[in-house]
C-alpha positions, 0 to 999 in steps of 0.5 A: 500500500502507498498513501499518494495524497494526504491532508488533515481532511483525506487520505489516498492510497494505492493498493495492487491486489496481487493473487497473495490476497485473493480468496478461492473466489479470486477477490480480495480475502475478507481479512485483508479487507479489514486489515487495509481498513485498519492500517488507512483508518488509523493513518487518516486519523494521525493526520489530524489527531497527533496529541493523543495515541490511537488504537482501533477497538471495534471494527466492523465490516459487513461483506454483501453478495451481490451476483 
């Protein structure tokens, strides 16, 4: 993952989802879903919030099947 843009308002990143982080589906593995939500969340928070040290405590992610 690369952050291309970051301000104290938004966050960019870049990720290539290579076949490591694919399910037998050949999409992106629902854990790594949530460790990339994890990793930009707490970098987007740091942008504004540096006084302060931040954990995640609750994560939630609902995965939806749509054909």
């Amino acid at each position: 993952m690369k952050a291309t843009y970051a301000s104290t308002e938004r966050i960019l990143v870049e990720f290539v989802v290579e076949n490591e982080h694919v399910n037998s589906k050949g999409t992106l593995h629902g854990g790594q879903t949530a460790a990339l939500l994890d990793i930009v969340t707490a970098r987007a928070v740091g942008m504004s919030v540096k006084s302060v040290p931040m954990v995640s405590v609750d994560i939630s992610i609902r995965y939806v099947h749509s054909s």
